[in-house]
N, C-alpha and C positions, 0 to 999 in steps of 0.2 A: 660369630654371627649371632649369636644366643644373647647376649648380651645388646646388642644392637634392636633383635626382637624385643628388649624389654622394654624399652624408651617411647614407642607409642602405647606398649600395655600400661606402662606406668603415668602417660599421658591420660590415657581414658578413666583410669582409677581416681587420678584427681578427679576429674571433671565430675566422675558418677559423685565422689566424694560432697562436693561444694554442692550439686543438686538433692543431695539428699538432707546436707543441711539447712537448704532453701524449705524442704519440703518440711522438715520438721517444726520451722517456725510457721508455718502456717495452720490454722485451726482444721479438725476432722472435715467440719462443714464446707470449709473455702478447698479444702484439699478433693473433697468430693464434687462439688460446682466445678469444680476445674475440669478435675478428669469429663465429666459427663458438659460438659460443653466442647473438650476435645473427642469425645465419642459422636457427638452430635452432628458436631460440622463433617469430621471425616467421614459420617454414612452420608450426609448429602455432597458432599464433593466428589466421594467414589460415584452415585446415582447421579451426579449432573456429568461426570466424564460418558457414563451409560448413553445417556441419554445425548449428548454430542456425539458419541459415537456413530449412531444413528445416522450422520451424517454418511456416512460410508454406506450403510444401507440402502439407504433413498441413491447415491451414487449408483453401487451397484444394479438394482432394483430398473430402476429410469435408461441406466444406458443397455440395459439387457433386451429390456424392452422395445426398445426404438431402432431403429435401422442403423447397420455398421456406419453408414457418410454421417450419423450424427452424433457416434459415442463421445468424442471428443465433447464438443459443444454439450454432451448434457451433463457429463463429468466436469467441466470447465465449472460449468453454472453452479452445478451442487458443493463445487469447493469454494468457491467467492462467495457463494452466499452465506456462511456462517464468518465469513470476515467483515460482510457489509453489514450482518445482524448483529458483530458484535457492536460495531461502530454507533449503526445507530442508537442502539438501547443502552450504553455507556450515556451519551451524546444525551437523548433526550428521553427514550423510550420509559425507561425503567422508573425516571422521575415522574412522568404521566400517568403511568400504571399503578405506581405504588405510593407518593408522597402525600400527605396531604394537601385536599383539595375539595371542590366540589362531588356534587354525588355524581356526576357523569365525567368528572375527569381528573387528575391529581392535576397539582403544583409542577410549577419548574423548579421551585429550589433543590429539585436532587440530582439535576442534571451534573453531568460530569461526577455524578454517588457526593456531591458538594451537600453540604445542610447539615444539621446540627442531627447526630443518633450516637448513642451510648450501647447500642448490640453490643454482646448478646444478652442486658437485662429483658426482662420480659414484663406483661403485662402492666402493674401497677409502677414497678419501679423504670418503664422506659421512660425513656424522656427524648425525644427526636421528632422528625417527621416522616418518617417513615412507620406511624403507628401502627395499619393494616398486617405488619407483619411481627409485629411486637410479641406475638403467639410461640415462636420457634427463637430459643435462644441459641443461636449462632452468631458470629460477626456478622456487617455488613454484608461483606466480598461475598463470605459464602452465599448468603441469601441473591443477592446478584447474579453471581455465577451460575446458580442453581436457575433459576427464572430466564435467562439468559438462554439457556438449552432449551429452552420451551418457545421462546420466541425465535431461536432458529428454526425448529423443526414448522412453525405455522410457514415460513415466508420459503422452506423445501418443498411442500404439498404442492405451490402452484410449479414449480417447474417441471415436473413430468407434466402435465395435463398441457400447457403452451410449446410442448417439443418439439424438433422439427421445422418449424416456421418462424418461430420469435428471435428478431434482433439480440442481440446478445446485451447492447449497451441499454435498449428498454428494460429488457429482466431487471438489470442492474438496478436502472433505476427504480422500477414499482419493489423491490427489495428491500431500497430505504425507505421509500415513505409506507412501504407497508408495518414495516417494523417499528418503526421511529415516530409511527403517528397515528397508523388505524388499529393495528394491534394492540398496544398498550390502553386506548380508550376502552374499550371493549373488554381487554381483562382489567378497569380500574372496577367497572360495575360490577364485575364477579368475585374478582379475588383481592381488588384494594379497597372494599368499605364503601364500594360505590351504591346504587339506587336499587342493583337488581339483588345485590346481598340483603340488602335491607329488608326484600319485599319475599326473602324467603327462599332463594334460587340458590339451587347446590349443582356445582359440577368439582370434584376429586380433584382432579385430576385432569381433565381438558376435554374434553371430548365435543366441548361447544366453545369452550375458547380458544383452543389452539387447532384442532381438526376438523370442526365445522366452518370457522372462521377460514383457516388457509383453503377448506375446499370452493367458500362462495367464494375469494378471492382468485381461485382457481378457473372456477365457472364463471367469471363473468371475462376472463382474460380469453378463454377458448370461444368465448363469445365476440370480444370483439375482434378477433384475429381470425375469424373461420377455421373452415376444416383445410386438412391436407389437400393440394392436386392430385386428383386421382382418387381419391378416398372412397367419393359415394359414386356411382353411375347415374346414368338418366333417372333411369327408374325407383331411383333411392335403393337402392341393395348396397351392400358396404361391399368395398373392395380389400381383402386380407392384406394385412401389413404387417406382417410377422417380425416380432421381437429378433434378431441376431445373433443373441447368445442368451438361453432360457439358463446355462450353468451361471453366469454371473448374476442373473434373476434370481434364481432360487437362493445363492449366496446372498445378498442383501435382503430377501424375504427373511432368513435365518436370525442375520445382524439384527433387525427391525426388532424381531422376537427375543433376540437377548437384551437390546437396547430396552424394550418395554415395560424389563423390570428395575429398572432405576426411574422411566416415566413415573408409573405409577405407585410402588411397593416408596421409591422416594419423595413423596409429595407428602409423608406424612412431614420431612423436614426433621426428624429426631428419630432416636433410636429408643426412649424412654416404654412407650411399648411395642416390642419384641414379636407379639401376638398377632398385633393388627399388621405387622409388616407383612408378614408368613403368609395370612390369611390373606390381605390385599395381589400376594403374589403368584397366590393359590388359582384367586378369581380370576387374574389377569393369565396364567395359563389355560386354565379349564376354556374360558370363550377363546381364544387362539385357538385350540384344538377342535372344539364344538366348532366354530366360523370354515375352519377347513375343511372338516369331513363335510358338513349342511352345504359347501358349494361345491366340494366333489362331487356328490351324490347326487344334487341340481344340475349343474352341468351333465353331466352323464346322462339326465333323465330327457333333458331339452336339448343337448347339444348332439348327442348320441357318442360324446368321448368325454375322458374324466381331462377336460383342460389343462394343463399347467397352470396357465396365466390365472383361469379361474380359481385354483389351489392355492396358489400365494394370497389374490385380492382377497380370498375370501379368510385366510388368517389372519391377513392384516385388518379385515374387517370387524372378524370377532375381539381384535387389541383394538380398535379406536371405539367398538359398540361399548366395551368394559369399561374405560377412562372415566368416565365418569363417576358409575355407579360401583368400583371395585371395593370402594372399605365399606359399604354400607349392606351387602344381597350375600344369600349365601350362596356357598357351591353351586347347589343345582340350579340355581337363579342365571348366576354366571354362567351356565352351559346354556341354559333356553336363551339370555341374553346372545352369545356368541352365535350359538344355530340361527338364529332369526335372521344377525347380520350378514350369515355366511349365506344366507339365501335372498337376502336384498341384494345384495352385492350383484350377487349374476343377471336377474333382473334391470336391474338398474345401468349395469354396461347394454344392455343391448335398448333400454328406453331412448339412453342418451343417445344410441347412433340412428335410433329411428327418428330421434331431433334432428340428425346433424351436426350435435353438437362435439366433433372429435376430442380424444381427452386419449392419447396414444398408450399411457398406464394404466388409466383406468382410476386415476387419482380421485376424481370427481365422486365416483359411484361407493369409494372407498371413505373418503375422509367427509363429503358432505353430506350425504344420505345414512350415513353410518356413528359420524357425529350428532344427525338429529336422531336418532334412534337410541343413540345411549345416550343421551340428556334427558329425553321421557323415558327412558328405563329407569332411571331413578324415582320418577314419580310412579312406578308401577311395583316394580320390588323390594326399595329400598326396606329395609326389618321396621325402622324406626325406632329413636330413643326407648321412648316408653312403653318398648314391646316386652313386657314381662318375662318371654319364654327364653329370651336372649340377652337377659341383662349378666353382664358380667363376661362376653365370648367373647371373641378375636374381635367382632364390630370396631370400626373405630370411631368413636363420640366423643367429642368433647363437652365435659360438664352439661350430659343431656343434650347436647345441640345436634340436630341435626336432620339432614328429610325424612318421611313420612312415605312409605308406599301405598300400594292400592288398599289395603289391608286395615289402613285408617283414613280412608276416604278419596274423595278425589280434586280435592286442594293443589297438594303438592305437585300432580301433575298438570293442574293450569297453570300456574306458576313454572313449570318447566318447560308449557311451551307456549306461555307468554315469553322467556328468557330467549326461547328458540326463536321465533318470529322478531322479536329487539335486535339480536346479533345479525342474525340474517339480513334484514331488511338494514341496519346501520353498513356493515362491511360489506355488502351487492352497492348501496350509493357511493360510498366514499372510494372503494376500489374500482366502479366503472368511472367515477369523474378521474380517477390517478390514469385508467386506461384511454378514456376518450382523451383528455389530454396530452398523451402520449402517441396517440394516433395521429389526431392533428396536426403535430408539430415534427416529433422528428421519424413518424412513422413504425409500427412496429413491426412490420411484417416484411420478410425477405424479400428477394427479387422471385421471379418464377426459375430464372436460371440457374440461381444461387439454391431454391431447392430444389432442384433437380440433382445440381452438383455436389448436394449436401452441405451440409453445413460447418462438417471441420476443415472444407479445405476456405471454404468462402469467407468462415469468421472467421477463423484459426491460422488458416493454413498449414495445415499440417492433418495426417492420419494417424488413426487409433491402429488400425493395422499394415502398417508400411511394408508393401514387399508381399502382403498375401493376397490371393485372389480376389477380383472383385464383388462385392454380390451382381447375381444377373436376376431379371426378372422372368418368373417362368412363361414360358410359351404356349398358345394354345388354351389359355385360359378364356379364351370370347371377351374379354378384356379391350378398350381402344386403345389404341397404340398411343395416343396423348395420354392416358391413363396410366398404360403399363412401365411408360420409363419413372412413375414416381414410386 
């Protein structure tokens, strides 16, 4: 047997062999390009798998929340839709977003990643159309890939806030033309060279591109679908519709939270500085933590109990307040940022329900109220290039570039929310004409009996828990009995 052991030993010794005299005809320089373009790509592939991951999260999270007849159906949703996001943004997305093009939109030559690029050369030596991204020397793939996890996570946000009531083959579709056409315009003007780069508008990491955006996409889909039956009473009081399993909530709140550090700590797209990751990962903690104790503490104070549901929103709140502004604010910025958002957060669920406007997660109050707040957070703390007292720290600047906080005026933040009011007001039109269209024609909204019955027997057929008891609805609440079987 000893001898038989040696046969793949002596197999791999060649192979190291023949690599090592590859390695040595190659110059120090090309040997070092090498390695750190393979360091490069692997920190953004490891952070775009983070950040896919995420998907489970939002899973978790959505079906915990919502009532047992509809776990199926909102688990169903959140796993199709990063197969419909990748589809689209393969297809067309990614060429709109990023190719060159006009200042409000890219080219189609990248569709299908088709078109002439030489990644991972960078700046002066690329040559492709894909210039906007010419900055991160990685391959194509990777840079795709990487972006790719970003554009699924905007077209997840809407589907907790539509639960419960929305057709299943609607989701599907406002999924692709979210992705494949409203999305990607929106991030051409931020992150591909578009009009709003131009004019001086900084978001990291997303917090107006992919979290603000998925939440008005969000918000105008709960809009035109109304609320639950039974939801509000006569008198406008809301009627509790308590999540089913807060364990499988809190578990995707968790996911959300580890996922968050591939969002953000991997947007720089290179590992080249080490400093700014750490620090970026710092900030994106510190407001996660700030965001949940500031809605504990709020809830407690207004609700007269420390919530759950509020605990989670309000972490997740301080991870979408941070996106934005995480490589630029320091620590305690990061923490005032997150506490602020941890206390819109709870506000703001109960504004929406004294709208009317049902949002069964709480997606809304989370991703669009939260996203406009860390987009003008950048105009309010960001350090700024040319802050003397922080030249040289974890910040991450590129050759001087970069926003301006309160601290040098108040520019940077009109500029942030002119960016805010552009996004907004472009994805509330394009995503209500994708919904009104879809109402008209093939309908989006269930039968009433079909929600009564829930929704994993009526789309699906089938149950998330086969064989265990059914939920009942409690008795004696003063409740109408039309009300109470929803």
């Amino acid at each position: 047997m000893s001898w038989k052991a040696c046969v793949p030993l002596a197999f791999t010794i060649l192979l190291m062999w023949n690599i090592a005299a590859v390695a040595q005809d190659a110059t120090p320089a090309e040997s070092v390009k090498t390695l750190t373009v393979g360091l490069d790509t692997l920190w953004v592939m490891v952070a775009g798998m983070l950040v896919i991951f995420m998907n489970a999260g939002f899973g978790m999270l959505e079906a915990g929340m919502c009532r047992q007849k509809n776990a199926v159906n909102v688990l169903a949703k959140n796993l199709i839709v990063f197969a419909l996001s990748t589809t689209a943004f393969w297809v067309i997305g990614f060429s709109l977003m990023f190719s060159d093009g006009s200042p409000f939109v890219g080219g189609i030559g990248g569709m299908l990643l088709a078109g002439a690029d030489n990644s991972p050369a960078t700046g002066d030596d690329y040559v492709g159309i894909f210039s906007s991204l010419n900055w991160t020397g990685i391959p194509l793939a990777a840079k795709f890939f990487f972006q790719l996890a970003f554009a699924g996570t905007a077209a997840t946000i809407v589907s907790g806030a539509v639960a419960e009531r929305i057709k299943f083959v609607d989701f599907l579709i406002f999924s692709l033309l979210f992705v494949g056409l409203a999305y990607p315009i929106t991030g051409h003007w931020v992150w591909g060279g578009g009009w709003l780069a131009g004019a001086g508008f900084w978001d990291f990491a997303g917090s107006s591109v992919v979290h603000m955006m998925g939440g008005v996409g969000a918000l105008m889909g709960a809009i035109f679908l109304g609320f639950r039956r039974g939801r509000y009473r006569e008198d406008g009081s809301v009627v509790a519709m308590p999540g089913h399993n807060m364990a499988i909530a809190t578990l995707g709140c968790l996911i959300l939270w580890l996922g968050w550090f591939g969002f953000n700590p991997g947007s720089t797209m290179g590992v080249g500085d080490g400093s700014a990751i750490a620090h970026i990962a710092l900030t994106t903690n510190v407001a996660a933590a700030f965001g949940g104790i500031a809605a504990t503490i709020v809830a407690w104070l207004v609700l007269g109990k420390p919530d759950l549901s509020m605990i989670i929103n309000g972490i997740l709140a301080g991870l979408v307040a941070i996106t934005a502004p995480c490589a630029w604010v320091t620590v305690p910025s990061a923490a005032v940022i997150g506490a602020i958002g941890g206390v819109l957060v709870v506000f703001a669920v109960s504004m929406f329900d004294k709208l009317k406007i049902d949002d069964p997660v709480g997606a809304i109050s989370v991703h669009f109220v939260n996203g406009i707040w860390g987009t003008l957070a950048v105009g309010l703390f960001a350090v700024g290039p040319a802050n003397e007292a922080f030249k040289g720290t974890a910040l991450f600047y590129d050759d001087g570039a970069g926003p301006n906080g309160l601290a040098q005026g108040l520019g940077q933040f009109g500029t942030q929310l002119m960016g805010v009011a552009a996004i907004a007001i472009f994805t509330a039109v394009v995503s209500g004409i994708f919904w009104a269209i879809l109402k008209f024609t093939l309908g989006i909204r269930v039968t009433e009996q079909e929600e009564f019955e829930g929704l994993d027997i009526a789309e699906h057929g089938m149950e998330a828990y086969s064989g265990f008891t059914k939920e009942l609805m409690p008795s004696g609440t003063g409740v109408e009995q039309t009300a109470d079987r929803y």
